[in-house]
N, C-alpha and C positions, 0 to 999 in steps of 0.2 A: 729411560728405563722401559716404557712400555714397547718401542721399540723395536727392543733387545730379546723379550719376551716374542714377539711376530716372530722373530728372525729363527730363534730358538725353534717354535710354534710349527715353520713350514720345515727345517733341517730335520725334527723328528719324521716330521710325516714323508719328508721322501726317501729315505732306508725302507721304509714299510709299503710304499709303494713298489721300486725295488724291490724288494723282497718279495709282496707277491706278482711279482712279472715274472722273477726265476720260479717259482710255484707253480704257476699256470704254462712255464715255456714245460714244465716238465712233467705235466698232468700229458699235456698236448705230446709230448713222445710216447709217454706211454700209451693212450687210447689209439696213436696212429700206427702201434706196431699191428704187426699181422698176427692173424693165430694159423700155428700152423698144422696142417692136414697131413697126417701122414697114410700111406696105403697098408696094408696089414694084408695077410690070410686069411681065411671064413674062418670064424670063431669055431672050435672046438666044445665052448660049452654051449653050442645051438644045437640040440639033438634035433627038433621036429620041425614045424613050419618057422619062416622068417622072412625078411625082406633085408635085400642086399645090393648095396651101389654103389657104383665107380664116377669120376669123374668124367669118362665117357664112354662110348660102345666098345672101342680099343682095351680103355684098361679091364671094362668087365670081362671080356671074350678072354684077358688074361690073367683074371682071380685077382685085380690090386683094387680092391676093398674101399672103400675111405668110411661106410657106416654098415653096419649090423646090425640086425636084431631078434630076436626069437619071438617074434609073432605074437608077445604078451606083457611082459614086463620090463625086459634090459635090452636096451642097447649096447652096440659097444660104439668107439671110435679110439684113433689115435693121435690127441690134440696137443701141441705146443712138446713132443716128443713121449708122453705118456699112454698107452694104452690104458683106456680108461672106462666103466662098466655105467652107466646111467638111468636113471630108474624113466620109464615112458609114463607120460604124465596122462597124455592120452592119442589114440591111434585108431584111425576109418583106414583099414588098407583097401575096401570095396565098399563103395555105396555103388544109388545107383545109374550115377555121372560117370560112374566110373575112376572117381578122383582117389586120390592119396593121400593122408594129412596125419602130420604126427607130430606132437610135442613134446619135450623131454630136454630135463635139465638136473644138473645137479648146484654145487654152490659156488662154481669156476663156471659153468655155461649153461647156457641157455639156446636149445635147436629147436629149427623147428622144419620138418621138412613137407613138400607140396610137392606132387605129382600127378602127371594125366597117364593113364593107360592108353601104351602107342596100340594103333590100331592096325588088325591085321597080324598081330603076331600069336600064335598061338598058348603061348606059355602069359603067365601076368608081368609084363613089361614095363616100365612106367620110364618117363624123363621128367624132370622136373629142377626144383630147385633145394640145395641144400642152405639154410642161413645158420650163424651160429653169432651166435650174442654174448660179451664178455660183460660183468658189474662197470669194469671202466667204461663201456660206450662200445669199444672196437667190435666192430662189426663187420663180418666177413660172407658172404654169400657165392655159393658158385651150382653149377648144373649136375645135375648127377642122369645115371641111367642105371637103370635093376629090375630083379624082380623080384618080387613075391609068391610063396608058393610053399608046396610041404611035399 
């Protein structure tokens, strides 16, 4: 009898091991998808100053956008196919390194963008890096170039 019981004892526990191996293969798809960037127009509801960047020198010179912002409170982007408005949590577009740094997140992502003022240009220029943080973990990070300005 007691045996029987072991035997019993280890047949439960491996479905449930099983079970969470399919669990975690499928956390693991999810977190390892991408999010994706999409490029947009300059926001219409930016009347005054802002900060605006592309993926590089190219697609700025050619208005394809990947973040916005009006110089105060909202961002915009266009993530995972959605044009989407996000509150700036906080933003140094000038110290005096001359650096860039901004955070901003809603309850889908989490940004955070860094930049140096390229030098020698006479408008406010900046390259740096754009990161974007999902709740699952995925995390995606790429270069941006813009400026700031009113």
């Amino acid at each position: 009898m007691p045996v029987k019981k072991e035997q019993q004892t280890s047949q439960t526990s491996a479905p449930a091991d099983s079970a969470k191996t399919v669990q975690d293969t499928v956390a693991a798809d999810i977190s390892s998808g991408k999010i994706a960037v999409d490029t947009f127009p300059f926001p219409t509801e930016i009347k005054e100053c802002s900060c605006y960047f592309a993926k590089t020198k190219a697609d700025f010179l050619a208005e394809k956008y990947i973040y916005a912002d009006d110089a105060g409170k909202t961002a915009y982007m266009k993530l995972d196919g959605k044009k989407i408005s996000l509150n700036l949590i906080s933003s140094s577009d000038m110290e005096g390194d001359e650096e860039l740094s901004k955070e901003i997140e809603n309850d889908n992502y989490k940004i955070s963008v860094k930049g140096k003022k390229i030098k020698g240009e006479e408008a406010l220029l900046f390259e740096g890096t754009l990161t974007i943080e999902k709740p699952d973990g995925t995390i995606v990070k790429m270069p941006i170039y813009g400026e700031c300005g009113c």
